[in-house]
C-alpha positions as CSV (number, residue, x, y, z in Angstrom):
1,X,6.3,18.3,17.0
2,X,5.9,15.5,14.6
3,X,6.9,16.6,10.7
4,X,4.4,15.9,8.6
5,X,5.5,12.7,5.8
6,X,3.6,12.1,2.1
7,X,1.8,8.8,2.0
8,X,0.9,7.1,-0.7
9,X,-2.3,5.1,0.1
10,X,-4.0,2.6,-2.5
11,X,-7.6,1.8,-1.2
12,X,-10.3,-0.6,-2.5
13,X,-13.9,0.5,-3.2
14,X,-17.1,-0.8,-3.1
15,X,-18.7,1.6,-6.4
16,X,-17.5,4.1,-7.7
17,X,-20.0,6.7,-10.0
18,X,-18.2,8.6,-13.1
19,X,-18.9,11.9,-11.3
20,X,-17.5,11.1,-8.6
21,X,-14.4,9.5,-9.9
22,X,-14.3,12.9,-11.9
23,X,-14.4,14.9,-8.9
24,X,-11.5,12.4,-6.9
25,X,-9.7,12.9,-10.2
26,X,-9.9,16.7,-10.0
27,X,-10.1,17.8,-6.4
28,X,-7.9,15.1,-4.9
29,X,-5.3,14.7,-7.6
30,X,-6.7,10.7,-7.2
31,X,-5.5,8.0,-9.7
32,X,-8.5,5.7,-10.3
33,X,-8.3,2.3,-11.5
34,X,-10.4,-0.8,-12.2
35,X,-9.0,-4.2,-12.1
36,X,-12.2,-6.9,-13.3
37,X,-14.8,-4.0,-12.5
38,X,-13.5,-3.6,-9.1
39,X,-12.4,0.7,-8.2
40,X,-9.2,1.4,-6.4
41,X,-8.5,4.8,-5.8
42,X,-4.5,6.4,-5.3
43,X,-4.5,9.5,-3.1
44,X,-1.2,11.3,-1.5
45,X,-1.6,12.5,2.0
46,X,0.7,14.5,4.5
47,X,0.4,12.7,7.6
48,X,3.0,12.4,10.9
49,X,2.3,8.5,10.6
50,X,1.1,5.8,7.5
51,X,-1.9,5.2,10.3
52,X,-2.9,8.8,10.2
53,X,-2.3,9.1,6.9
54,X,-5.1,6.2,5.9
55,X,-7.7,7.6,8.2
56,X,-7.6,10.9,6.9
57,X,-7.8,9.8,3.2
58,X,-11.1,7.7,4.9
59,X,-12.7,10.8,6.2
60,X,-11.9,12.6,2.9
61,X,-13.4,10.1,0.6
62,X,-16.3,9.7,3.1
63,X,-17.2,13.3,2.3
64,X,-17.7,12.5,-1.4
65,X,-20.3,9.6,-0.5
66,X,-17.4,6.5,-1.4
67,X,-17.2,3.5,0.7
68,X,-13.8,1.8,0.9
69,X,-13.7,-1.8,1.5
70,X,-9.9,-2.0,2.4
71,X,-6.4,-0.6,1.6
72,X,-4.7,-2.7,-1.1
73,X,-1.4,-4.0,0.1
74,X,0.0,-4.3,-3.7
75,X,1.3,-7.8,-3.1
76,X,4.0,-8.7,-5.5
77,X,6.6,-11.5,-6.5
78,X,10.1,-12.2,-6.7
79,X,9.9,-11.2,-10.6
80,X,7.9,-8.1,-9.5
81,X,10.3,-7.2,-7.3
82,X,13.6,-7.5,-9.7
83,X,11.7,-5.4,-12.2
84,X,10.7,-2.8,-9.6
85,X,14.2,-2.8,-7.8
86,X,15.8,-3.1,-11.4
87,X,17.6,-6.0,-10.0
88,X,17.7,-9.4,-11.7
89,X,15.2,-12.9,-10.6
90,X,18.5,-14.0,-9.2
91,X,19.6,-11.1,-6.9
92,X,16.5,-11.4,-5.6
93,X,16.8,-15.9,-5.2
94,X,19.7,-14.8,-3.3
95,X,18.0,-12.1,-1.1
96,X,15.2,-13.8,0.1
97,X,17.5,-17.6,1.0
98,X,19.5,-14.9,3.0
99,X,22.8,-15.8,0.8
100,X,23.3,-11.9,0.3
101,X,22.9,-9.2,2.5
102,X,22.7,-10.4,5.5
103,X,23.0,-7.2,7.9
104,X,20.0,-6.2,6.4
105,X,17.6,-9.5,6.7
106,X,14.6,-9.7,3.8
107,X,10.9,-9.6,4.9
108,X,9.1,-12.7,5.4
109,X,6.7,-13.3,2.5
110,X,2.9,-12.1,3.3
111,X,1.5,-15.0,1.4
112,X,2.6,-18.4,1.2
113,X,0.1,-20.7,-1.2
114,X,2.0,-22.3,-3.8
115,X,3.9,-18.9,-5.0
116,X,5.4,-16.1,-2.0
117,X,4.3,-13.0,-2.2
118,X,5.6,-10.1,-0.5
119,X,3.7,-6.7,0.6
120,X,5.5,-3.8,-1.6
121,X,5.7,-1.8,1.0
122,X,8.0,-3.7,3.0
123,X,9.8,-4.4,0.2
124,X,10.6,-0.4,-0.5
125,X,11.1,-0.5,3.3
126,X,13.9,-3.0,3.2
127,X,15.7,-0.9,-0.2
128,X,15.5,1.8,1.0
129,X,17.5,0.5,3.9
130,X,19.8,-1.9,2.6
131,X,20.5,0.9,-0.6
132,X,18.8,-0.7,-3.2
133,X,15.9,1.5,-3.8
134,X,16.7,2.5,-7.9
135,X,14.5,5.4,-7.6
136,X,14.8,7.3,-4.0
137,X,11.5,9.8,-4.1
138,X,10.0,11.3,-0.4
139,X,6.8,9.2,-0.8
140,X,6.2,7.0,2.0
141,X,4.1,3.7,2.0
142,X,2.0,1.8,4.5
143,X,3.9,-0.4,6.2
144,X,1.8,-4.2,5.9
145,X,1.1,-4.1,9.8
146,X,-0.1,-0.2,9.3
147,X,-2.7,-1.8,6.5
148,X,-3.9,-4.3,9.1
149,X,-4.8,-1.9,11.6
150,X,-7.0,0.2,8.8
151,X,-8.1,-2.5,7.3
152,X,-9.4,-4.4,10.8
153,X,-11.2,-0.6,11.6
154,X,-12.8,-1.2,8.7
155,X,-14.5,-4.5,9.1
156,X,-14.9,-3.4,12.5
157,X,-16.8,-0.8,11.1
158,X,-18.9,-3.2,8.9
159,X,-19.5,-5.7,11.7
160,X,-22.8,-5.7,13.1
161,X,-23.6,-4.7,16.5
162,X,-25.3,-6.8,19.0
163,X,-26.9,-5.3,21.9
């Protein structure tokens, strides 16, 4: 039998009404946010996997009439991540040319247009095993290949179908 883990999942929105950001608020113990007019919604969930835990939040916020465009994969950079790691811009120089830590290998940057950026998730993944997680807390997060598969179910799910 699979234990059940908390996930914290970040998802996109297409509207979002003040009542029913009220009710997300107080039945779901949500944290809403707007970033230029744009909802995204926080929700824990117990789930035995990050994929489980994502459609379950789906069916949930289905039930109170909410469309979610995508999860939000919190992409971050190397600055980000030496403020959230409370390590310095330089530890993290070194982590990412490889120059330190080695047995533990840093994750390949998600984005790559100018300026990396890296998927937060696999960046708590990668602390947490190489010890350098300042904060330790049971909270799991979507791993970036865990949002893919949600996220592709989704525009699945918008995609017309052609008989």
């Amino acid at each position: 039998m699979t234990m059940d883990q908390t996930f914290e999942v970040r998802l996109r929105l297409k509207a979002l009404s003040e009542g029913v950001e009220d009710s997300l608020v107080e039945q779901l113990d949500a944290f809403v946010s707007r970033f230029s007019g744009v909802p995204y919604v926080t929700i824990l969930q117990d789930a035995p996997g990050g994929i489980e835990a994502a459609r379950r939040l789906l069916g949930r916020l289905k039930d109170f009439g909410c469309e979610v465009v995508s999860i939000d994969p919190d992409f971050v950079t190397r600055t980000e991540i030496a403020e959230r790691l409370g390590a310095s811009r330089q530890a993290v120089s070194h982590w990412v040319a490889g120059q330190r830590q080695v047995e533990f290998p840093f994750p390949l940057p998600s984005i790559q247009a100018g300026i990396s950026l890296w998927c937060w998730s696999d960046i708590v993944n990668w602390a947490r095993e190489s010890k350098h997680l300042a904060d330790e807390d049971d909270v799991c997060l979507l791993s970036a290949d865990e949002m893919a598969v949600v996220n592709g179910e989704l525009a699945a799910g918008r995609m017309p179908v052609f008989a």
